[in-house]
Biotite code that builds the C-alpha atoms (Angstrom):
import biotite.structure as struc

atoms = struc.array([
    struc.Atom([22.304, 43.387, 46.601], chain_id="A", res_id=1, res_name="UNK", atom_name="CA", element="C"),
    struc.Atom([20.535, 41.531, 44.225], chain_id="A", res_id=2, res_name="UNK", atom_name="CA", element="C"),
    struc.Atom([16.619, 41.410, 44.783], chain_id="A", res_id=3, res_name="UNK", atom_name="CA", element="C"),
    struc.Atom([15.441, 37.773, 45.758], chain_id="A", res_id=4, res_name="UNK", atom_name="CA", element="C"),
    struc.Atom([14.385, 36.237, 42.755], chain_id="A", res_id=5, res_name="UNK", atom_name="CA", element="C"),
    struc.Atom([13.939, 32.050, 43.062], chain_id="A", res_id=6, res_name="UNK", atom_name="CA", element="C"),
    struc.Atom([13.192, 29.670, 40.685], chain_id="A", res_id=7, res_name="UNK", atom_name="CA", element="C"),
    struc.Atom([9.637, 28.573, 39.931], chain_id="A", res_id=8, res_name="UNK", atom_name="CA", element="C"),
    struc.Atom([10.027, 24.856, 39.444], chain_id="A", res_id=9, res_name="UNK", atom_name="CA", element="C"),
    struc.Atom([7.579, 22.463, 41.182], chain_id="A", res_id=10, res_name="UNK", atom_name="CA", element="C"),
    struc.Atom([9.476, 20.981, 44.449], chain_id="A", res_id=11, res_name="UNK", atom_name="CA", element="C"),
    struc.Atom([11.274, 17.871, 43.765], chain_id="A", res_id=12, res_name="UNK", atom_name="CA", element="C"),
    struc.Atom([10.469, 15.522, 46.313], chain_id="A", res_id=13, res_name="UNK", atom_name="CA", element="C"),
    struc.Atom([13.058, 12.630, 46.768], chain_id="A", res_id=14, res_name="UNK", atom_name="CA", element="C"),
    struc.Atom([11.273, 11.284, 49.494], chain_id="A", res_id=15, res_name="UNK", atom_name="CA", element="C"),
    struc.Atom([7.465, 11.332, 51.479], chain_id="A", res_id=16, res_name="UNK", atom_name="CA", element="C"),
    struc.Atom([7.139, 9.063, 54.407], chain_id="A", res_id=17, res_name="UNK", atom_name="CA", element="C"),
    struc.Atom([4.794, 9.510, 57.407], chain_id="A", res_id=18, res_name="UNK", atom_name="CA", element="C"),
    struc.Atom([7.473, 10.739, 59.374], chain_id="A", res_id=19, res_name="UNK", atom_name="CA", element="C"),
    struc.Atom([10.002, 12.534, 56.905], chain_id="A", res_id=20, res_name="UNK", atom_name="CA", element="C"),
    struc.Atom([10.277, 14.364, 53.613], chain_id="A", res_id=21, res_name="UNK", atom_name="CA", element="C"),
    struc.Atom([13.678, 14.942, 51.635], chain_id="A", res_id=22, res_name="UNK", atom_name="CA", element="C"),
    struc.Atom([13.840, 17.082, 48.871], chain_id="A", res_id=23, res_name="UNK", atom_name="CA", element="C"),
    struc.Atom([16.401, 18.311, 45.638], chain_id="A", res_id=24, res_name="UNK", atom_name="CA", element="C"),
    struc.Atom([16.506, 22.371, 47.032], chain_id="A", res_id=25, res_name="UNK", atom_name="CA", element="C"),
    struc.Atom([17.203, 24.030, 43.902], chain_id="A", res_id=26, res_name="UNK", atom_name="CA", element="C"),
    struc.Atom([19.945, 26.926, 44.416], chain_id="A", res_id=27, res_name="UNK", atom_name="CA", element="C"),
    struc.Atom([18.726, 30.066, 45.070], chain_id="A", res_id=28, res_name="UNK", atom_name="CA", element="C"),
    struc.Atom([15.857, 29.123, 47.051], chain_id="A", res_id=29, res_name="UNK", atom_name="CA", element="C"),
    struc.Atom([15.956, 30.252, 50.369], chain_id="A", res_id=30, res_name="UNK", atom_name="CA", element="C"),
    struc.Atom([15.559, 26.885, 52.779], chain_id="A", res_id=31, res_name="UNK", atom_name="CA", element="C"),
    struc.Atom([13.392, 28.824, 55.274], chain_id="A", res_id=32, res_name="UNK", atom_name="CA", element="C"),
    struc.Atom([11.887, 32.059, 54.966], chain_id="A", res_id=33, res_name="UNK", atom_name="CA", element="C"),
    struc.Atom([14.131, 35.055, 55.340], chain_id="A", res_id=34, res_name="UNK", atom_name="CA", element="C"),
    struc.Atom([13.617, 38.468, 56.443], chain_id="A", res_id=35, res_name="UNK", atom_name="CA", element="C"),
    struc.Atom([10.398, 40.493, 54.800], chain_id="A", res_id=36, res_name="UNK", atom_name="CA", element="C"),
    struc.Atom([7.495, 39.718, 52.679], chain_id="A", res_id=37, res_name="UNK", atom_name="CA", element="C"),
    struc.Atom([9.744, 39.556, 49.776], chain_id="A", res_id=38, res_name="UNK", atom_name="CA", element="C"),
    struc.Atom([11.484, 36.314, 51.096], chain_id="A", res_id=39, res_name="UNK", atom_name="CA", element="C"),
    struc.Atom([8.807, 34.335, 52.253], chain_id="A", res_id=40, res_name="UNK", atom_name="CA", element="C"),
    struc.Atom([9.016, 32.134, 49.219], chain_id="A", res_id=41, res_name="UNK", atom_name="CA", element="C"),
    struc.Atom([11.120, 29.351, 50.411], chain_id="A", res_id=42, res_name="UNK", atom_name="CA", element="C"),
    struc.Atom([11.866, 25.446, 50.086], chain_id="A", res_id=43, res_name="UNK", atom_name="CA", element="C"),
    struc.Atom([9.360, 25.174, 53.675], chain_id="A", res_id=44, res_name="UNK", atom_name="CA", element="C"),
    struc.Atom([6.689, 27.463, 52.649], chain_id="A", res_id=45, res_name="UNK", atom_name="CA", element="C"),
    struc.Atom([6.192, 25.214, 48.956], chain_id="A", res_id=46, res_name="UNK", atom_name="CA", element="C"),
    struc.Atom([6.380, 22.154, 50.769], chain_id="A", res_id=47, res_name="UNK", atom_name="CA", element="C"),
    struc.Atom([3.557, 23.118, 53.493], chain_id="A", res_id=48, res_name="UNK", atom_name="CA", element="C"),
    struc.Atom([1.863, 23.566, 50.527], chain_id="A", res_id=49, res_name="UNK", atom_name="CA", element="C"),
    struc.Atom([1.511, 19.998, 49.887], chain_id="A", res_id=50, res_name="UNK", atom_name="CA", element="C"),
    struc.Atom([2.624, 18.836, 53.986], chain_id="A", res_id=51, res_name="UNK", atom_name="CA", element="C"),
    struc.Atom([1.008, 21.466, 56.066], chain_id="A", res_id=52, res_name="UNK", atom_name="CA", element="C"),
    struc.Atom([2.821, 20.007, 59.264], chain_id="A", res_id=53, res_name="UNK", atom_name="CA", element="C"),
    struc.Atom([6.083, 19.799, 57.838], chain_id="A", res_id=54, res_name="UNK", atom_name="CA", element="C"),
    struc.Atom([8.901, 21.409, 60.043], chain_id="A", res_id=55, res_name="UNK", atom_name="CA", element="C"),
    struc.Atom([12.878, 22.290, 59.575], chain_id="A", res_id=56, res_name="UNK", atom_name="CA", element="C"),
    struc.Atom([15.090, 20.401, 60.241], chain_id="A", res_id=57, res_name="UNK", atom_name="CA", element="C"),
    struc.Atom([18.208, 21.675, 58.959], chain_id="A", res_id=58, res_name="UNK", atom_name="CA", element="C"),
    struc.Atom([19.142, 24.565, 56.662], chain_id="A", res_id=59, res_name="UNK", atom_name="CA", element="C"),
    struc.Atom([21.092, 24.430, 52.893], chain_id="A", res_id=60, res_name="UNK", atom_name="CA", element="C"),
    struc.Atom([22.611, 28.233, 52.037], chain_id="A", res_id=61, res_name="UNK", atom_name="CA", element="C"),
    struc.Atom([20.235, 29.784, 49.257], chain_id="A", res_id=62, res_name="UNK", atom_name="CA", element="C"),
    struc.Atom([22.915, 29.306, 46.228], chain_id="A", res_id=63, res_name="UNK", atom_name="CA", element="C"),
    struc.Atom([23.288, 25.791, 47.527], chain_id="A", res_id=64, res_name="UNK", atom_name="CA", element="C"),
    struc.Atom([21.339, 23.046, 46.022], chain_id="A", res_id=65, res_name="UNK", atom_name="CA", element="C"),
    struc.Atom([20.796, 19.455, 47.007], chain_id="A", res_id=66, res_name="UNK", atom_name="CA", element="C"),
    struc.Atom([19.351, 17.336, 49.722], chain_id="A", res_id=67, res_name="UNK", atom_name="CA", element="C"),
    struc.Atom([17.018, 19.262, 52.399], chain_id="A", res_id=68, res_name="UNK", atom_name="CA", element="C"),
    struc.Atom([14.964, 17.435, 55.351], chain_id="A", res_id=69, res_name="UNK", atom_name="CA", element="C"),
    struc.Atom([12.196, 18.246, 56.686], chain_id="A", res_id=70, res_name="UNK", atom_name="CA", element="C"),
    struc.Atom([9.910, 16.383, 59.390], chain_id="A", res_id=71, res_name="UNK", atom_name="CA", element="C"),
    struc.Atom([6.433, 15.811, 59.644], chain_id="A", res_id=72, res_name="UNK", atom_name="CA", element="C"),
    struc.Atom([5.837, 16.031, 63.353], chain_id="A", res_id=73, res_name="UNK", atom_name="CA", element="C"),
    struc.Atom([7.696, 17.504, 66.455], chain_id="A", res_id=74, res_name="UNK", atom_name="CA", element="C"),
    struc.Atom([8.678, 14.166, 67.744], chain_id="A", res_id=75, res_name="UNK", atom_name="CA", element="C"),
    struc.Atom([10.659, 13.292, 64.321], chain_id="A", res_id=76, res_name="UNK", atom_name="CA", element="C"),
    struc.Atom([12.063, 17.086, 64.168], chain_id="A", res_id=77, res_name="UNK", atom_name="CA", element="C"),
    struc.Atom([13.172, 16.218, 67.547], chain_id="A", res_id=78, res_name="UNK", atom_name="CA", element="C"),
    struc.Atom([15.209, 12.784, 66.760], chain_id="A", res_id=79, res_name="UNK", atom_name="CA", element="C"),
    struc.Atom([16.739, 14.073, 63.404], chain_id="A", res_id=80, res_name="UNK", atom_name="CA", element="C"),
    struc.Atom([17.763, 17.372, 64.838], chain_id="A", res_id=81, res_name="UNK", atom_name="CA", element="C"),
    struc.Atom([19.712, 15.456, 67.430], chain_id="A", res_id=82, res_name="UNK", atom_name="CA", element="C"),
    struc.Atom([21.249, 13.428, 64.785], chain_id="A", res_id=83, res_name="UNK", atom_name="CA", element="C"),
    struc.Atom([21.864, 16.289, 62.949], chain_id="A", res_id=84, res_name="UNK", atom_name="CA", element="C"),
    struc.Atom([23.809, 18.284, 66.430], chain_id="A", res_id=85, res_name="UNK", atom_name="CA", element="C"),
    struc.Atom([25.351, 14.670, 67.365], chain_id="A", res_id=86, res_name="UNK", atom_name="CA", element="C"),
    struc.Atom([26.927, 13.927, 63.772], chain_id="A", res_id=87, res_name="UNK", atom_name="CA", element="C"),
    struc.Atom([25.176, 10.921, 63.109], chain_id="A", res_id=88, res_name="UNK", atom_name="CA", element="C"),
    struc.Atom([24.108, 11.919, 59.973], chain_id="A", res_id=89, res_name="UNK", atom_name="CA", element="C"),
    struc.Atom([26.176, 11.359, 57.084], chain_id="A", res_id=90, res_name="UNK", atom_name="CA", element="C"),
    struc.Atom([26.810, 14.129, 54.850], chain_id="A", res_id=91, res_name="UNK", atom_name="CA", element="C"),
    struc.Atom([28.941, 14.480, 51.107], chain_id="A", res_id=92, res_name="UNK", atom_name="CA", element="C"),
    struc.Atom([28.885, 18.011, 49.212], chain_id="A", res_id=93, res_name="UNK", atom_name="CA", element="C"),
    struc.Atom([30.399, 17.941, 45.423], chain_id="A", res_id=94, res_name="UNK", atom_name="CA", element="C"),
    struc.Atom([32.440, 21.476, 45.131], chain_id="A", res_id=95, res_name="UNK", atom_name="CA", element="C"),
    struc.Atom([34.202, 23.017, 42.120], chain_id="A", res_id=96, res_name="UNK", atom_name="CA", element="C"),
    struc.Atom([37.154, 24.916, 43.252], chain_id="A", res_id=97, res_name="UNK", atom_name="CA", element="C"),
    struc.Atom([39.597, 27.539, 42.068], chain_id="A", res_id=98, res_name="UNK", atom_name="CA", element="C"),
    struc.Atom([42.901, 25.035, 41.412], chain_id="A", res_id=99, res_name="UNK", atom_name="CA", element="C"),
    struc.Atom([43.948, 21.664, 43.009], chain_id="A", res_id=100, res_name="UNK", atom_name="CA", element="C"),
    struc.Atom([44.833, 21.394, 46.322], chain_id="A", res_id=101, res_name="UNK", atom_name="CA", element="C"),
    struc.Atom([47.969, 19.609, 47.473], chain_id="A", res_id=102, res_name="UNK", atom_name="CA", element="C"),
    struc.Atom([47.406, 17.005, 49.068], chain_id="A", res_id=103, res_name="UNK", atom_name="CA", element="C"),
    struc.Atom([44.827, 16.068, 46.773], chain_id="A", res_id=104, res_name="UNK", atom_name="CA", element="C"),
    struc.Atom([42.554, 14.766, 50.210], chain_id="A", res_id=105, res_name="UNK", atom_name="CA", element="C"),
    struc.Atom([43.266, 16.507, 53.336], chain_id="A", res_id=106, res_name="UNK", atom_name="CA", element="C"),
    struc.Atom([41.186, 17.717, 56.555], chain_id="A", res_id=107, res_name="UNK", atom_name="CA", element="C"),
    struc.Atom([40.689, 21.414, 57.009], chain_id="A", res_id=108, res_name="UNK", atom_name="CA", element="C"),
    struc.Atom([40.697, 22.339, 60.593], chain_id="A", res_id=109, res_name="UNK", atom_name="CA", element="C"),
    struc.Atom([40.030, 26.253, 60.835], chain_id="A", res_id=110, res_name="UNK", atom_name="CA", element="C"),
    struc.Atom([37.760, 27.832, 63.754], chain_id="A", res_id=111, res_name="UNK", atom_name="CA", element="C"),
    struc.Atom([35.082, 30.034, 62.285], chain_id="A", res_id=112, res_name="UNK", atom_name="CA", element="C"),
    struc.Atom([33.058, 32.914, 63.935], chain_id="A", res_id=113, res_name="UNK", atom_name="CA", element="C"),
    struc.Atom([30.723, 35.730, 62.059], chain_id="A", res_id=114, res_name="UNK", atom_name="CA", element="C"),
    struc.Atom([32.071, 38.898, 60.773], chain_id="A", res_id=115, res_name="UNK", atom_name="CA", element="C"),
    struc.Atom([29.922, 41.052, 62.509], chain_id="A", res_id=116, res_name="UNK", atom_name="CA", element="C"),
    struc.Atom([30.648, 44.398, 59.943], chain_id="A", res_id=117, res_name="UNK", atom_name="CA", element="C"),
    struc.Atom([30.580, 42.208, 56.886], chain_id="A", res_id=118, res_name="UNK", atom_name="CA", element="C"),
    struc.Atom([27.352, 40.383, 57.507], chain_id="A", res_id=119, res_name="UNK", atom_name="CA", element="C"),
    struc.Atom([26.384, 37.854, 56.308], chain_id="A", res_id=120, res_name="UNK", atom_name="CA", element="C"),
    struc.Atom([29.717, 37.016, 55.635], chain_id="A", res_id=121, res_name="UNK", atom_name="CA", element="C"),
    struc.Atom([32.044, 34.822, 58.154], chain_id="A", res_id=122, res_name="UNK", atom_name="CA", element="C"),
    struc.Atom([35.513, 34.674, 59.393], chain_id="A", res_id=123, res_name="UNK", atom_name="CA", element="C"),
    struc.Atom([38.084, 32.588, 60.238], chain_id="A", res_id=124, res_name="UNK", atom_name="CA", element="C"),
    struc.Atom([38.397, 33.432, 64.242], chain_id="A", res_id=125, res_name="UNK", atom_name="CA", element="C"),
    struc.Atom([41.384, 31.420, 65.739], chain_id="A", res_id=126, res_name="UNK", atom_name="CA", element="C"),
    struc.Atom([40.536, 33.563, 69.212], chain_id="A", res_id=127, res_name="UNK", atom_name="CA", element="C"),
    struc.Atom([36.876, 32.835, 69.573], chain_id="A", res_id=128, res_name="UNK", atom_name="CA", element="C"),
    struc.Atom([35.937, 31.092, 66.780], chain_id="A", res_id=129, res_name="UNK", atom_name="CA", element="C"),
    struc.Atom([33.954, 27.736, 67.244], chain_id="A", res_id=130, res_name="UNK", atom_name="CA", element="C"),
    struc.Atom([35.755, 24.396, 65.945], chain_id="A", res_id=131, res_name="UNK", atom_name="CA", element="C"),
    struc.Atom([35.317, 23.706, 62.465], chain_id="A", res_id=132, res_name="UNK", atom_name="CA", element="C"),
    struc.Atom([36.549, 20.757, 60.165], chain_id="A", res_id=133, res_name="UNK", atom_name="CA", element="C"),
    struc.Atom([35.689, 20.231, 56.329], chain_id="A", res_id=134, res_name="UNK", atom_name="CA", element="C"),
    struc.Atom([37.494, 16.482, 54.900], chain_id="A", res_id=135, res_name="UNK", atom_name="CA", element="C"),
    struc.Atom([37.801, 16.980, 51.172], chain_id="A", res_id=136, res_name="UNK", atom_name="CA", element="C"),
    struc.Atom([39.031, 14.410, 48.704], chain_id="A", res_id=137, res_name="UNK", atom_name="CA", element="C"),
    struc.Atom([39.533, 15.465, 45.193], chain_id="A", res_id=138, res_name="UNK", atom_name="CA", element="C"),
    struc.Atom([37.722, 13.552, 42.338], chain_id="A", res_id=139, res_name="UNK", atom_name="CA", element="C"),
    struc.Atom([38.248, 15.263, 39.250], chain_id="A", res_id=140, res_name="UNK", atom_name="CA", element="C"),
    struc.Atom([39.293, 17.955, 37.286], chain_id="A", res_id=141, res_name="UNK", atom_name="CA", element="C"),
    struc.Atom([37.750, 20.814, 34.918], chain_id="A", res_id=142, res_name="UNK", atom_name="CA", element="C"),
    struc.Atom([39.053, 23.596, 33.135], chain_id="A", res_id=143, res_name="UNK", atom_name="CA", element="C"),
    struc.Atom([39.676, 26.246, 36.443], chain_id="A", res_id=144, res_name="UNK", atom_name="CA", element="C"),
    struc.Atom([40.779, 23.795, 38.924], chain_id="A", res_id=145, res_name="UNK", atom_name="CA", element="C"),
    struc.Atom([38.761, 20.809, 40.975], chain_id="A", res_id=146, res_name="UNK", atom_name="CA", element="C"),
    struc.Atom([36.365, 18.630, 41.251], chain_id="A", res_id=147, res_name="UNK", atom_name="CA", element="C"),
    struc.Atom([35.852, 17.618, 45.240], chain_id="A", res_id=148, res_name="UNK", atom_name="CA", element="C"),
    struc.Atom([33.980, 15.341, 47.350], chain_id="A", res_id=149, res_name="UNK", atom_name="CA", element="C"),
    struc.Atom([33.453, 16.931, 50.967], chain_id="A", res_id=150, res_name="UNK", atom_name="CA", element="C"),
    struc.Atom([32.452, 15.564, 54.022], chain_id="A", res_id=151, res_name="UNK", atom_name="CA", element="C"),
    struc.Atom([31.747, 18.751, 56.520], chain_id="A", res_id=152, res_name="UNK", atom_name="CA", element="C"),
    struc.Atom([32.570, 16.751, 60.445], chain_id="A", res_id=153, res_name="UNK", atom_name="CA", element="C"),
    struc.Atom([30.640, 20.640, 62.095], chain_id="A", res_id=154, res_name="UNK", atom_name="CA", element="C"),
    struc.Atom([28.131, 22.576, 61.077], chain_id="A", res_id=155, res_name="UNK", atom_name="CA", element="C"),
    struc.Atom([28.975, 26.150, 60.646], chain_id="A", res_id=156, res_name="UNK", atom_name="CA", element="C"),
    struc.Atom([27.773, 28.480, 58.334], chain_id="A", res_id=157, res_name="UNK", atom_name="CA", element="C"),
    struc.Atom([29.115, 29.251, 55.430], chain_id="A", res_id=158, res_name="UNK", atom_name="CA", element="C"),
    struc.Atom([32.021, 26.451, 56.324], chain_id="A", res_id=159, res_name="UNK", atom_name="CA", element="C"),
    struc.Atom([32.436, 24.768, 53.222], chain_id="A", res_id=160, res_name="UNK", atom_name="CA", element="C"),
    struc.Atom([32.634, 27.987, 51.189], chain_id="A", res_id=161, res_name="UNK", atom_name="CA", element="C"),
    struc.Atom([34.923, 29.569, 53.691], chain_id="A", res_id=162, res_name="UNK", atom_name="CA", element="C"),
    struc.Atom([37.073, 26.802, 54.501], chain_id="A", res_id=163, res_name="UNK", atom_name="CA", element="C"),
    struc.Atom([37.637, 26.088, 50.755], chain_id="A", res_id=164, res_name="UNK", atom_name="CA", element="C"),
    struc.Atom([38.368, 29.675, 50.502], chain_id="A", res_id=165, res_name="UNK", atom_name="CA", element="C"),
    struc.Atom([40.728, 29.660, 53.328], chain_id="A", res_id=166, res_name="UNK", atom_name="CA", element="C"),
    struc.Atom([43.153, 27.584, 51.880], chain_id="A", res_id=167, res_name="UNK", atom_name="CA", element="C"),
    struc.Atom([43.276, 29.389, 48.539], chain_id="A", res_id=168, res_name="UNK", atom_name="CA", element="C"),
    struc.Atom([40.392, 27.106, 46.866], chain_id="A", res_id=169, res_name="UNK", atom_name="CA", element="C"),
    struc.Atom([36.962, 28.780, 46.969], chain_id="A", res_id=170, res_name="UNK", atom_name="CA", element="C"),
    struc.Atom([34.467, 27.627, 45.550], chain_id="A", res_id=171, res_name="UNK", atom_name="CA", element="C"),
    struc.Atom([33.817, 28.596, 41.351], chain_id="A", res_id=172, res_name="UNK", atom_name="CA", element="C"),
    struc.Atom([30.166, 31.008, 41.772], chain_id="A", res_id=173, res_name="UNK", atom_name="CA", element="C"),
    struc.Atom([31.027, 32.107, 45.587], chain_id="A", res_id=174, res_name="UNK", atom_name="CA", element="C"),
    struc.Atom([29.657, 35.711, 45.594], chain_id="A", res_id=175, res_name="UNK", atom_name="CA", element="C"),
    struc.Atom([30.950, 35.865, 49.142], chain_id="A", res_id=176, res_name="UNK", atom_name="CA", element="C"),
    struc.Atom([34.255, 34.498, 49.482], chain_id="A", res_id=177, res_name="UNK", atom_name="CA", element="C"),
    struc.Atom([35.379, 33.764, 45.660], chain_id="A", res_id=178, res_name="UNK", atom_name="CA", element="C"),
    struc.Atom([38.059, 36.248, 44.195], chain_id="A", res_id=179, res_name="UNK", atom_name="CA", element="C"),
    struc.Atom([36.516, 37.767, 40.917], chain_id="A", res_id=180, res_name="UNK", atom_name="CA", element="C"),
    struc.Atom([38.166, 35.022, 38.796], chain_id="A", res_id=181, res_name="UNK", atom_name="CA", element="C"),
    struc.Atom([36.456, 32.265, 40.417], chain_id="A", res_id=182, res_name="UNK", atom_name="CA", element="C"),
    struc.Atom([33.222, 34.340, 40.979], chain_id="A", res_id=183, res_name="UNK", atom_name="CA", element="C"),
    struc.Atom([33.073, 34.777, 37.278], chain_id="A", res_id=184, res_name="UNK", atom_name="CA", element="C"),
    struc.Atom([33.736, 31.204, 36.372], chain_id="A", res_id=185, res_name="UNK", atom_name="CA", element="C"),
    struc.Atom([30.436, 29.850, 36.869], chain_id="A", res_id=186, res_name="UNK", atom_name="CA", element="C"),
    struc.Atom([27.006, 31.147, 36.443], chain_id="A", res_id=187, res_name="UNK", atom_name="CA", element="C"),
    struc.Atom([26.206, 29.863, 40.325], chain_id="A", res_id=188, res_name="UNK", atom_name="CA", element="C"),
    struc.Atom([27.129, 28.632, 43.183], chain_id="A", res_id=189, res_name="UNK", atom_name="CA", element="C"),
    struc.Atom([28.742, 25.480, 42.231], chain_id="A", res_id=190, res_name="UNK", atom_name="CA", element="C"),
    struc.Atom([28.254, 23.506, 45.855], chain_id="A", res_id=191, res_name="UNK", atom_name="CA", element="C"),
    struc.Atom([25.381, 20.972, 45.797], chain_id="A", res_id=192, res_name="UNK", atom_name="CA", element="C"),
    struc.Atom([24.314, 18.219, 49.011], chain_id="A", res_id=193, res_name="UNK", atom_name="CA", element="C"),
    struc.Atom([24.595, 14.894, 46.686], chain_id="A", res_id=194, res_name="UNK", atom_name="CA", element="C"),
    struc.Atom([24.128, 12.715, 49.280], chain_id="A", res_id=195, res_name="UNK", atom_name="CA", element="C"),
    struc.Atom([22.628, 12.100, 52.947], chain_id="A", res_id=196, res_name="UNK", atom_name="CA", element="C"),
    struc.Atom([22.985, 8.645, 55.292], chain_id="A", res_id=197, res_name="UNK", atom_name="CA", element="C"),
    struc.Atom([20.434, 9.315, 58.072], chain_id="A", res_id=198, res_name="UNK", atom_name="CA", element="C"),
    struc.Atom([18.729, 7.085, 60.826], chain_id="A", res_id=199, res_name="UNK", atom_name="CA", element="C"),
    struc.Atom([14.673, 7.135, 60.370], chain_id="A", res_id=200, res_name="UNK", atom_name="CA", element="C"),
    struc.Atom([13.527, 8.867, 62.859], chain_id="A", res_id=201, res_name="UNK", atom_name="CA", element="C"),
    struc.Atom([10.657, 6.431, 63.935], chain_id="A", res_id=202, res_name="UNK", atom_name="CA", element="C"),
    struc.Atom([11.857, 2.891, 62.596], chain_id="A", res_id=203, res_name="UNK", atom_name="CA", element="C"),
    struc.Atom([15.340, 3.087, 63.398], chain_id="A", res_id=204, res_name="UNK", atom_name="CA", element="C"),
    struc.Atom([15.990, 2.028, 59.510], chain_id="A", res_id=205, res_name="UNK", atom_name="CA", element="C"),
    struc.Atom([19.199, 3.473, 58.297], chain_id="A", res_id=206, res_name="UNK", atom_name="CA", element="C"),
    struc.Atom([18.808, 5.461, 54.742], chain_id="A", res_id=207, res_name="UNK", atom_name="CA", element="C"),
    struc.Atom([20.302, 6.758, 52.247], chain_id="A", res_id=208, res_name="UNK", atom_name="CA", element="C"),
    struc.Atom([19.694, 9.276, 49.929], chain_id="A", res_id=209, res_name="UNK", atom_name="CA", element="C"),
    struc.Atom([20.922, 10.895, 46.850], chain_id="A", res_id=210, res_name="UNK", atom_name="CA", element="C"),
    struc.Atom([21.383, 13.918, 44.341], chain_id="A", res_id=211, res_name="UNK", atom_name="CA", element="C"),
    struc.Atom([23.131, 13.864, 41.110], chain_id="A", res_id=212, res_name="UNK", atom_name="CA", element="C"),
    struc.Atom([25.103, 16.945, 40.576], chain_id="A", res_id=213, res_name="UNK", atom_name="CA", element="C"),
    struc.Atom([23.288, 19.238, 38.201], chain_id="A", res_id=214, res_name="UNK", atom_name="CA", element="C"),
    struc.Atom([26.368, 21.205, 37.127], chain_id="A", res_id=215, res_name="UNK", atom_name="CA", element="C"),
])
């Protein structure tokens, strides 16, 4: 394994309210701090650096860039969490994949559960894995396969990557769950948040963010 090695920008801040921050994770930048000294650079520890109160919210995989919120007191953790666990929040993810998938939109519906042996990896568990569905809607094309929009309705880890994978599509840069021809077709991870439709947690305003893709 690779030792962790992030990038150095400055944090790109999207968004600073009283209540809120949103921010452009870069990939390879671990969203919280991981295990050992070594990985307690992370998109929360740079930010307390500027908001010493801020707190997680929610969680992007290190190689995935794009939107990240964070809150800026217990009681707003608290109401966008819930959002977050009830669906309410809006999410879209741009993916390049290995091919085109037919149909070119669909809904992936495959139950996922960790591979213990194989950590961190995950599995598709149709005995006792939880319920998982990924909408994707294809939008383009490049020269290995597909551009797509998608619109996780759970929360799982890993889903995107593994559900794209599942159905003989992963993701171009997946050092996980790409075969070697689509793990050598891009440089990274090519999965990035673009865009987030959340409820504020303290005015009740409904917002909307966004991320151009950077790849």
């Amino acid at each position: 394994m690779n030792a962790y090695a992030p990038p150095q920008a400055k944090v790109c801040y999207i968004h600073v309210d009283a209540d809120l921050i949103v921010i452009d994770k870069p990939a390879e930048l671990l969203s919280v701090p991981g295990r050992g000294l070594d990985k307690a650079d992370c998109a929360l520890s740079r930010i307390q650096t500027d908001y010493p109160e801020a707190l997680t919210v929610h969680r992007l995989d290190m190689s995935t860039s794009g939107l990240l919120v964070f809150a800026r007191s217990k009681t707003s953790q608290r109401r966008l969490s819930i959002q977050f666990e009830k669906g309410v929040i809006g999410k879209i993810y741009m993916a390049d994949v290995w091919g085109h998938p037919v149909p070119l939109t669909g809904l992936i519906d495959l139950p996922l559960g960790q591979d213990w042996p194989n950590r961190p990896r995950q599995k598709i568990d149709h005995d006792a894995g939880k319920p998982s569905q990924t909408e994707y809607v294809t939008i383009g094309a490049h020269a290995q396969g597909a551009r797509l929009g998608l619109t996780p309705l759970t929360g799982r880890t890993h889903q995107l990557r593994l559900h794209l994978a599942a159905i003989g599509h992963p993701i171009l840069g997946d050092d996980l769950y790409a075969h070697p021809e689509a793990l050598a077709a891009a440089p990274r991870l090519h999965l990035h948040a673009t865009r987030l439709d959340l409820i504020h947690p303290v005015s009740n305003e409904r917002l909307a963010f966004e991320s151009p893709c950077p790849f």
